[in-house]
VEXGUPA-122650 format. One record per residue (C-alpha): residue number from 0; residue in one letter; x, y, z. Coordinates in steps of 0.001 Angstrom, whole numbers, plus 500000, padded with zeros to 6 digits. Layout:
BEGIN
nr,rest,X,Y,Z
NUM,a,X,Y,Z
...
This chain:
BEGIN
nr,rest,X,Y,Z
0,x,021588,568950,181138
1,x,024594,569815,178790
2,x,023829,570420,175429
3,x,020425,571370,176579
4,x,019315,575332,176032
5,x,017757,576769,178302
6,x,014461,578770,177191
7,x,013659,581875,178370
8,x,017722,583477,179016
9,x,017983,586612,179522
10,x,021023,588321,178172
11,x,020170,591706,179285
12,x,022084,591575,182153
13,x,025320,590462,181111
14,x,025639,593613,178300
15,x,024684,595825,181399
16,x,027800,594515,183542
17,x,029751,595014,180456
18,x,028468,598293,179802
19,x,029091,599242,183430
20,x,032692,597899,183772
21,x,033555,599944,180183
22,x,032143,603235,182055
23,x,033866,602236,185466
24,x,037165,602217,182935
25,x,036673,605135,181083
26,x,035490,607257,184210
27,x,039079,605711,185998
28,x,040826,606678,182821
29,x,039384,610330,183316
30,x,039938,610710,186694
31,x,043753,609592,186680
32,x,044228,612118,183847
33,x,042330,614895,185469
34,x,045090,614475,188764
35,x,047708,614412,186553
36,x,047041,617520,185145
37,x,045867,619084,188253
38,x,049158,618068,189990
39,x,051018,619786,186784
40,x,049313,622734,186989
41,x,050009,623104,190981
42,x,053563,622651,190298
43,x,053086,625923,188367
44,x,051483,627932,190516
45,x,053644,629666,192454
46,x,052949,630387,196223
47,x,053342,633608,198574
48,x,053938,631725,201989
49,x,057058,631902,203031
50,x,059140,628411,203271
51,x,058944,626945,206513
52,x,061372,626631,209157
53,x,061639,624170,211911
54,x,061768,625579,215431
55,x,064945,624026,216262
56,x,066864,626342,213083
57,x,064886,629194,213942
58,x,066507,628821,217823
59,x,069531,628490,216439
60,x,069197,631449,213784
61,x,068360,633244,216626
62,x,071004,632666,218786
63,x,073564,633377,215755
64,x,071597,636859,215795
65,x,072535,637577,218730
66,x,075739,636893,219352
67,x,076137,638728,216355
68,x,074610,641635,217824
69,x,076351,641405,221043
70,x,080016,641313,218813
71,x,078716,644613,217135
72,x,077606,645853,220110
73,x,081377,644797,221581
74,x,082642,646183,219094
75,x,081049,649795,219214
76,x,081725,649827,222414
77,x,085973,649551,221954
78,x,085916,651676,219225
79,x,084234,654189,221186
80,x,086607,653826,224088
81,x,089756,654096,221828
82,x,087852,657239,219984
83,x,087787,658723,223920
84,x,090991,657590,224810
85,x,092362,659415,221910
């Protein structure tokens, strides 16, 4: 059979996976482009939430608070026994 033509082919087909593979490029193309941009335009935006803070650093922030308050509070409390000694 080689060398022989076959009648009646039917090239239709062919062009149409062509055509589709070009659009399944160019719509790839566009969509990789479109999250690039949409990534560069959320690094713009700015953001009201506050930054978060694990649990573990807000235990400890908190327990830096208060021994802070408790060496104010220590601290009140000597200079208002030396202002009543005096």
């Amino acid at each position: 059979m080689s060398g022989v033509q076959v009648e009646g082919y039917n090239r239709a087909p062919l062009f149409r996976i062509r055509i589709g593979a070009l659009m399944n490029r160019k719509k790839k193309i566009n969509q990789t482009l479109k999250s690039k941009a949409k990534k560069a335009n959320a690094k713009l935006q700015s953001s009201n939430k506050p930054k978060y803070i694990a649990k573990a650093d807000r235990e400890s922030l908190a327990a830096e608070a208060d021994s802070e308050s408790y060496a104010v509070a220590v601290n009140s409390e000597t200079l208002d026994s030396e202002s009543a000694e005096s």
